[in-house]
C-alpha positions as CSV (number, residue, x, y, z in Angstrom):
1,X,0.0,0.0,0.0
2,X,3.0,2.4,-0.9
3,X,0.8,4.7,-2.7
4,X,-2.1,5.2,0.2
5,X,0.8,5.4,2.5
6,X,2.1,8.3,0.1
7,X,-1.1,10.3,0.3
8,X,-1.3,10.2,3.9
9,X,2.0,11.6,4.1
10,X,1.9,14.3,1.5
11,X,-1.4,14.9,1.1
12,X,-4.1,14.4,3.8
13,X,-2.9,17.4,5.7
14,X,-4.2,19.7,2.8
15,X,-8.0,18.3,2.8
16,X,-10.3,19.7,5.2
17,X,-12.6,18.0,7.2
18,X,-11.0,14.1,7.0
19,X,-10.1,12.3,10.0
20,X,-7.6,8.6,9.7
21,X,-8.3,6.2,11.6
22,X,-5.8,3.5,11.5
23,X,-7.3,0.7,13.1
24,X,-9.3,-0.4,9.6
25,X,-4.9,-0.6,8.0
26,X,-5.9,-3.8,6.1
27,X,-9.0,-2.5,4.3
28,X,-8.2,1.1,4.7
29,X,-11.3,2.8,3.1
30,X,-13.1,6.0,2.9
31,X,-15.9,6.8,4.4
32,X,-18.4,9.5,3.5
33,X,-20.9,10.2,6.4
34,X,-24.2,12.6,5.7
35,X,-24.3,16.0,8.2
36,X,-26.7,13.4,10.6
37,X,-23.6,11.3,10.8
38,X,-25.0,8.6,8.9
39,X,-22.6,6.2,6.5
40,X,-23.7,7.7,2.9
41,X,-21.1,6.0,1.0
42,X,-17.9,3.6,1.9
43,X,-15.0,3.7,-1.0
44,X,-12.0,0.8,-0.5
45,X,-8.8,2.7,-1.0
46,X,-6.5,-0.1,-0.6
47,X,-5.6,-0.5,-4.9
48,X,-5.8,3.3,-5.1
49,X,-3.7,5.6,-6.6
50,X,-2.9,9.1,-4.4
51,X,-3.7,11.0,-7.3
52,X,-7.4,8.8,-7.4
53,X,-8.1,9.6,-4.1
54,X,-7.2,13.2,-4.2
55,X,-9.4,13.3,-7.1
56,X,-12.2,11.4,-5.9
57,X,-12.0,13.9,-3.0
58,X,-11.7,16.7,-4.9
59,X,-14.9,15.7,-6.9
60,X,-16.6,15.5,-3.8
61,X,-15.9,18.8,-2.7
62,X,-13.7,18.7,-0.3
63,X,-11.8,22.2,0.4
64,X,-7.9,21.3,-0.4
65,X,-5.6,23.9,1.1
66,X,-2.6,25.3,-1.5
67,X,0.2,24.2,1.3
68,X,0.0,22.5,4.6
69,X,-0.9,24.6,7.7
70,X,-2.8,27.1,5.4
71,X,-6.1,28.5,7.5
72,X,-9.3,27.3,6.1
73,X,-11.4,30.4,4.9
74,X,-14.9,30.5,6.8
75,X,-16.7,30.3,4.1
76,X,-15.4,26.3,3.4
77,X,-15.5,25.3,7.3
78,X,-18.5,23.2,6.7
79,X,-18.6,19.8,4.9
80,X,-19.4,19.4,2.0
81,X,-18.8,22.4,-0.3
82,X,-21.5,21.3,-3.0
83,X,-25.1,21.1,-1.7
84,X,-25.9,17.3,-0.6
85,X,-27.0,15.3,-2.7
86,X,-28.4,11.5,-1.8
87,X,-25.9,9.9,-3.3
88,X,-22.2,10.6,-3.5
């Protein structure tokens, strides 16, 4: 898993509004839970590509910041960017 170990190291830092949990290391996964905290969608991300998942996460709207410790403007605080929609 060199490449999700790559975009956990380079990348995650610049997404807003992920959190890792490493107990699920041998079916790491994304999951996508709706503003009532329910699971909307659950994405395997062990065959991935960094650039696929920063993609896929960029498609979904998550705020990327330019460099690592950048403030998040206001405006992007909340998750998810794009109005909701009832499927991801």
């Amino acid at each position: 898993m060199p490449e999700l170990h790559h975009f956990l190291l380079e990348s995650w830092a610049l997404y807003h509004n992920l959190e890792y949990d490493s107990s699920e290391e041998k079916n790491p996964r994304l999951i996508f839970y709706s503003q009532k905290d329910e699971v909307v969608k659950t994405v395997p991300v062990k065959k991935m590509k960094a650039e696929e998942i920063s993609s896929l996460l960029d498609s979904l709207g998550f705020y990327k910041r330019s460099q690592k410790g950048e403030e998040v403007p206001e405006e992007f605080q909340q998750f998810p960017l794009r109005p909701p929609k009832d499927e991801l």
